[in-house]
C-alpha positions in Angstrom: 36.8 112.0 3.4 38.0 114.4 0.3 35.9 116.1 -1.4 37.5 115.9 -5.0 36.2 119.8 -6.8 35.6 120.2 -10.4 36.6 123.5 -12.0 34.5 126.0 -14.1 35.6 129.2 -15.8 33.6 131.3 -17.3 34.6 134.8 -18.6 31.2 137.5 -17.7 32.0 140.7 -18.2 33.7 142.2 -14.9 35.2 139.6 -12.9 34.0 141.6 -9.8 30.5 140.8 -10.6 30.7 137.0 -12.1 32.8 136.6 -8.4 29.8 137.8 -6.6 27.1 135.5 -7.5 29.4 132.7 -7.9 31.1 132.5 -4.5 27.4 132.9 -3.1 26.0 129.4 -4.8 25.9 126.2 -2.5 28.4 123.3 -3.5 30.9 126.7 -4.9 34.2 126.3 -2.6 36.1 128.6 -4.2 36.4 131.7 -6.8 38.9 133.1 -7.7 39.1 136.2 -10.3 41.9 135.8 -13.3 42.9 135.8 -16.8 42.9 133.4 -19.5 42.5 133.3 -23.5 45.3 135.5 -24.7 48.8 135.7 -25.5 50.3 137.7 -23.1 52.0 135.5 -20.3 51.5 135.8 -16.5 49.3 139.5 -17.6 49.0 142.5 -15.1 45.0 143.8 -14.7 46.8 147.1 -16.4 48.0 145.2 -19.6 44.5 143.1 -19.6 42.6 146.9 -19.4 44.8 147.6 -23.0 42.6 145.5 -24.4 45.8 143.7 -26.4 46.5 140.9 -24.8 43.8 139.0 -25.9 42.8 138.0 -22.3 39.4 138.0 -21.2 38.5 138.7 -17.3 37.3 135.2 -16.0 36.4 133.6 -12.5 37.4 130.4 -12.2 34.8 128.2 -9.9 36.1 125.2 -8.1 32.8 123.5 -7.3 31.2 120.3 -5.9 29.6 118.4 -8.5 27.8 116.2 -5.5 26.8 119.5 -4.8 25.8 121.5 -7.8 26.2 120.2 -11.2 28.0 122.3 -14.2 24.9 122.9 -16.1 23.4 124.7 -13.0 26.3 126.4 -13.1 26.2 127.4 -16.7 22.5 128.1 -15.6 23.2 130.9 -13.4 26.2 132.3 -15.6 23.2 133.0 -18.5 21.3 134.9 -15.9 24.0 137.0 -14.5 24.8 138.6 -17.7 24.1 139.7 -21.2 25.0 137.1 -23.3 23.9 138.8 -26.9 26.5 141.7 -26.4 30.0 141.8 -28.0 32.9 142.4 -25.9 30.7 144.5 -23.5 29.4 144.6 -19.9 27.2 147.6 -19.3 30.3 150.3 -19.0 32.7 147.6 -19.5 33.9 147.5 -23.2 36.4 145.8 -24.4 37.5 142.2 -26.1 38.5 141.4 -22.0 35.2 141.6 -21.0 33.9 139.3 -23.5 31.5 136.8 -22.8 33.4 133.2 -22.7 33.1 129.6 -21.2 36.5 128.2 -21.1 35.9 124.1 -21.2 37.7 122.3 -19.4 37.3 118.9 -20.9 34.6 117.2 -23.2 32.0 117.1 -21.1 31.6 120.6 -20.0 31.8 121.7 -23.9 29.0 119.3 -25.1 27.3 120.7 -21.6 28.0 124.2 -22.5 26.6 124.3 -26.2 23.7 122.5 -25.2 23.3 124.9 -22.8 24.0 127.7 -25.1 21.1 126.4 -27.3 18.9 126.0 -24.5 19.6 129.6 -22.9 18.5 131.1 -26.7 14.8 130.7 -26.0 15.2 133.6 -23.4 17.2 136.0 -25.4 15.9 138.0 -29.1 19.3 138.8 -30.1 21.6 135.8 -30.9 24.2 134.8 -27.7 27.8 136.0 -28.8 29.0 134.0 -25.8 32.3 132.0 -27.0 32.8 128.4 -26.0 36.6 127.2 -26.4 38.7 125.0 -24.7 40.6 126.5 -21.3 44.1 127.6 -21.7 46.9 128.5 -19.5 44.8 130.3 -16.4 46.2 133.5 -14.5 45.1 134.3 -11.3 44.7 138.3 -11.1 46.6 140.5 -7.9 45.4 140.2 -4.6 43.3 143.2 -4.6 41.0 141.9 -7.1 39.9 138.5 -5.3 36.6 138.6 -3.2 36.3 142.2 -4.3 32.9 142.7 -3.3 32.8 140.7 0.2 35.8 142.7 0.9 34.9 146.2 -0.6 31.0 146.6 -0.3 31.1 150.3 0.0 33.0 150.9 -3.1 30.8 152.9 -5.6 31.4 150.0 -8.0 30.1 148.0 -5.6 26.9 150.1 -4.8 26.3 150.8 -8.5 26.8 147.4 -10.0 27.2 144.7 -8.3 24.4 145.3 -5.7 21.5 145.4 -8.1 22.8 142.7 -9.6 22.6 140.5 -6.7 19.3 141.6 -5.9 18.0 140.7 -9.5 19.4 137.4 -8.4 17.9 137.1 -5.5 21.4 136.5 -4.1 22.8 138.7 -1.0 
């Protein structure tokens, strides 16, 4: 029997760190770190760190929905970032690491601005977060795909992406 996936994309701040939790989340069969929501086609991470393509760093999730629904999804994507700041990430500054949830049909955008509403209550400063339909995705080069699982040393890793996950409760 097939299992037919859904896709989610959701842009985070790093696409390191989005990756992490992501790929750990039952019914997730896949994430893959990319681009999308600029002009610039088939961008290099060096042309996306310009800050001028108008790309944003995104994962994109292909999921289960037997498994895990979108809206737990967008659940764990308002807890694994700052939502109320502008084109930032902790060090990460920059329209490409913008917070974003790229729909990919009508569904997940009535979904995701319900959820945007809902997510408010736990924030003081208004979500900046960007909901807008998914464009033409990009995967990023090899080296940045299951950066973590791969590179757990790395002082990024240690400094970031770590705490993170234990906020999360995630490994």
């Amino acid at each position: 029997m097939n299992t037919i996936l859904s896709i989610a994309t959701f842009g985070a701040g790093c696409f390191w760190c989005v990756e992490a939790v992501f790929e750990q989340l039952d019914g997730v069969h896949a994430v893959e770190s990319g681009y999308m929501g600029g002009e610039v086609d088939d961008p290099t991470y060096r042309e996306i760190c310009s800050g001028t393509t108008g790309h944003a760093e995104v994962t994109q999730i292909h999921y289960d929905p037997k498994i895990v629904n979108y809206e737990t999804l967008l659940d764990w994507l308002w807890r694994s970032h700052d939502p109320t700041t502008l084109n930032r990430q902790g060090a990460d500054i920059g329209t490409q690491y913008r917070s974003a949830i790229f729909y990919h049909n009508e569904a997940q955008r009535k979904a995701a601005e319900a959820s945007k509403v809902t997510a408010q209550k736990d924030f003081t400063a208004p979500i900046v977060t960007e909901i807008t339909a998914a464009t033409t995705y990009y995967p990023a080069e090899d080296y940045h795909q299951d950066y973590y699982r791969l590179n757990p040393n790395a002082p990024y890793c240690q400094i970031v992406i770590r705490p993170k996950l234990e906020k999360l409760a995630l490994e």
